[in-house]
C-alpha positions in Angstrom: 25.8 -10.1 38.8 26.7 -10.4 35.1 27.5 -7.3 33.4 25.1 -5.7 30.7 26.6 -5.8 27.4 26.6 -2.2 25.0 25.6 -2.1 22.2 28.0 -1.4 19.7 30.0 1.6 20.0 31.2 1.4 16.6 27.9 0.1 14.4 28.6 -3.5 12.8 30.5 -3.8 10.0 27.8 -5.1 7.8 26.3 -1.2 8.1 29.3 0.3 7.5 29.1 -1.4 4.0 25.5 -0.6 3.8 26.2 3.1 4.4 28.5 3.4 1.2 25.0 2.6 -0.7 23.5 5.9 0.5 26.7 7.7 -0.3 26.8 7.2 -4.0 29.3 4.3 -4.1 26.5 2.0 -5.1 25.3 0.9 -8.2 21.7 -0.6 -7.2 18.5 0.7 -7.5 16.8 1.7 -3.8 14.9 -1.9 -4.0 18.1 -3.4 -4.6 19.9 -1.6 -1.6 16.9 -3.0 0.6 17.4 -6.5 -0.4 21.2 -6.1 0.1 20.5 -4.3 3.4 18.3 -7.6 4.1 20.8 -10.3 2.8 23.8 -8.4 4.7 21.7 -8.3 8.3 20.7 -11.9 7.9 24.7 -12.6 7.4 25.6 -11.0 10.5 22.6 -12.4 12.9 24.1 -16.1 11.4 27.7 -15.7 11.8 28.1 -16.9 15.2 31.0 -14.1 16.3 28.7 -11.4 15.6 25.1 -12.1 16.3 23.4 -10.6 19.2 21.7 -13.2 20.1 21.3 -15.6 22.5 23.4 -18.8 21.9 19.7 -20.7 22.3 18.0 -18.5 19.7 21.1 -18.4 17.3 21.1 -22.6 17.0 17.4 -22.0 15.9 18.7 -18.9 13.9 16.9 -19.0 9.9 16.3 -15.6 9.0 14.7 -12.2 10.8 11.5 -10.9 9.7 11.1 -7.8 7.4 8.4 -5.6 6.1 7.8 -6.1 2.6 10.7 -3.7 0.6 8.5 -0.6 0.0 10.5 2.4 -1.8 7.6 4.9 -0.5 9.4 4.6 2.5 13.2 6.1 1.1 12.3 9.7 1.4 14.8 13.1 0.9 15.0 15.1 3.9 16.0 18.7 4.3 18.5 19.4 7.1 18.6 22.1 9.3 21.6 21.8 11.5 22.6 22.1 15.0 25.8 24.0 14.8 25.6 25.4 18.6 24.5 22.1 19.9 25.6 21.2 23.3 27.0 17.5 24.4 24.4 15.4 26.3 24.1 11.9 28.1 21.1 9.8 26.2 19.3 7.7 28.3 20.0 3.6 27.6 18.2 0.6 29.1 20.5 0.4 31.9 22.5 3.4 33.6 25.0 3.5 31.3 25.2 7.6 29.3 26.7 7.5 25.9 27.4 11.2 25.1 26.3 12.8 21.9 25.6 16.1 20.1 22.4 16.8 17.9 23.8 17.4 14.3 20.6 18.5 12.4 16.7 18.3 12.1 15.5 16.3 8.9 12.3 17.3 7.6 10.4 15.1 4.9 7.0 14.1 4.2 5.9 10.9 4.2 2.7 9.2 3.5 1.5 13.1 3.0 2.6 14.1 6.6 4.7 16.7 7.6 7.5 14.9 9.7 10.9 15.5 11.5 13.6 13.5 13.1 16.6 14.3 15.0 20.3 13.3 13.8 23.3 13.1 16.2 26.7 12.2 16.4 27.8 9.9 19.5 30.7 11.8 20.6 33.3 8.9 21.0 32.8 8.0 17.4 33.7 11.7 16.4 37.1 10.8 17.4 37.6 8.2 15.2 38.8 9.3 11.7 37.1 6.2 10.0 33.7 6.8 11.6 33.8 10.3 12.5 30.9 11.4 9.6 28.7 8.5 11.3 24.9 10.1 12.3 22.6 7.9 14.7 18.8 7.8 14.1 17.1 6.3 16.7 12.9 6.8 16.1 9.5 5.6 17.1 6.3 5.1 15.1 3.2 3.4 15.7 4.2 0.0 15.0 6.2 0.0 18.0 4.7 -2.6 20.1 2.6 -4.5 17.7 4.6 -5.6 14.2 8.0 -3.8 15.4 9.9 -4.0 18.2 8.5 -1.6 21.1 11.7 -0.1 22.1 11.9 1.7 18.8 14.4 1.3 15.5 17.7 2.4 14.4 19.3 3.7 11.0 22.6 4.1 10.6 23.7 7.6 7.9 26.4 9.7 6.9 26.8 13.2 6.6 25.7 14.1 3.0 28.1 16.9 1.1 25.1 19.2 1.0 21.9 19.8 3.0 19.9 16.8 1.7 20.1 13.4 2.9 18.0 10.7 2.1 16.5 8.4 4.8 15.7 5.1 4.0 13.4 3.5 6.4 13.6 -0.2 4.8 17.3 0.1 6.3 16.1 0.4 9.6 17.2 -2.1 12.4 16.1 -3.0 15.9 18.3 -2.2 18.9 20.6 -5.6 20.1 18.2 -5.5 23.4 15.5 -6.9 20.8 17.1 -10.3 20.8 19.4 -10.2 24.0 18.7 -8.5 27.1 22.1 -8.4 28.4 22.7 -5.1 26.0 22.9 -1.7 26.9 20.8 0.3 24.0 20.1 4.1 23.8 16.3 5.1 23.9 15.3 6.8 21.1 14.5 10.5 22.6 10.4 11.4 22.2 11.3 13.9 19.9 11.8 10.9 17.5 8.5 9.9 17.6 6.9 9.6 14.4 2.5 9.7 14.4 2.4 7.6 11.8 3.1 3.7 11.0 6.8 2.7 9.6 6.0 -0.3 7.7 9.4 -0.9 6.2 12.3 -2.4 7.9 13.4 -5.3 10.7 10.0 -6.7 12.3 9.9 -7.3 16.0 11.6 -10.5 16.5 9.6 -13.5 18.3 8.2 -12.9 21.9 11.3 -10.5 22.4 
């Protein structure tokens, strides 16, 4: 039986250049940032060493669908965080247990909700002097299913200097099990599930 493939330990190096937007470093507006985001993913899904897809899919391979850039969707969001937090194993599509720690709450409104999503730090990456400020977002929303992939979206942050971090949901990504189901992918927890629709970032991709 063929092994299941992880997903990334370390996130892609195209986010690892789109993180140093949302720590100052860049110098383009947020609609800017989103079409950079865009152009960069689209890079990495064509380059032929570092898609995730299938070989059959990435022959066919033009570009992946995106919500239309919407800056309503970059919100602020307080932190509250999670000093005493204990280590845990967060469930993946197959029985594989990444361990990480819950950083901090973000609260934000959005679309004139109240709303709040969990932040945590996989606890391999913590080790890692070059990726140790790394937080994982994994969230829901009520496009899961219909225009989005039903498995949930990812974002990719780093921890801010202060209490405020902004979240910027055109940035967010599907899991590699979107596109190939040989991938092992962490399910974003239920207390990541947002009652409202998330139309900003990746589309869900084909029949996947």
């Amino acid at each position: 039986m063929k092994s299941k493939r992880i997903f990334p330990a370390v996130f892609p190096a195209v986010f690892l250049g789109l993180l140093l937007f949302s720590c100052g470093e860049s110098k383009l507006d947020p609609y800017q940032e989103a079409i950079a985001f865009q152009q960069e993913l689209n890079a990495q899904f064509a380059d032929s060493e570092e898609s995730p897809l299938t070989e059959e899919d990435w022959l066919t391979f033009e570009s992946l669908e995106f919500f239309p850039v919407d800056t309503s969707y970059r919100v602020s969001a307080r932190l509250e965080f999670h000093q005493d937090s204990k280590p845990f194993a967060m469930q993946t599509t197959t029985d594989r247990l990444p361990i990480y720690k819950l950083y901090a709450t973000a609260r934000f409104q959005l679309k004139g909700k109240d709303c709040s999503l969990q932040l945590y730090q996989n606890q391999d990456l913590v080790q890692d002097p070059e990726h140790r400020d790394y937080l994982f977002l994994p969230f829901t929303d009520r496009t899961n299913g219909d225009s989005s992939y039903g498995g949930g979206r990812y974002i990719d942050l780093t921890i801010p200097e202060g209490r405020e971090i902004i979240i910027d949901f055109n940035q967010s990504y599907n899991p590699y099990c979107a596109y190939n189901s040989e991938f092992s992918c962490p399910i974003p927890p239920r207390v990541n599930d947002l009652d409202l629709e998330i139309r900003a970032g990746v589309k869900a991709y084909g029949d996947h």
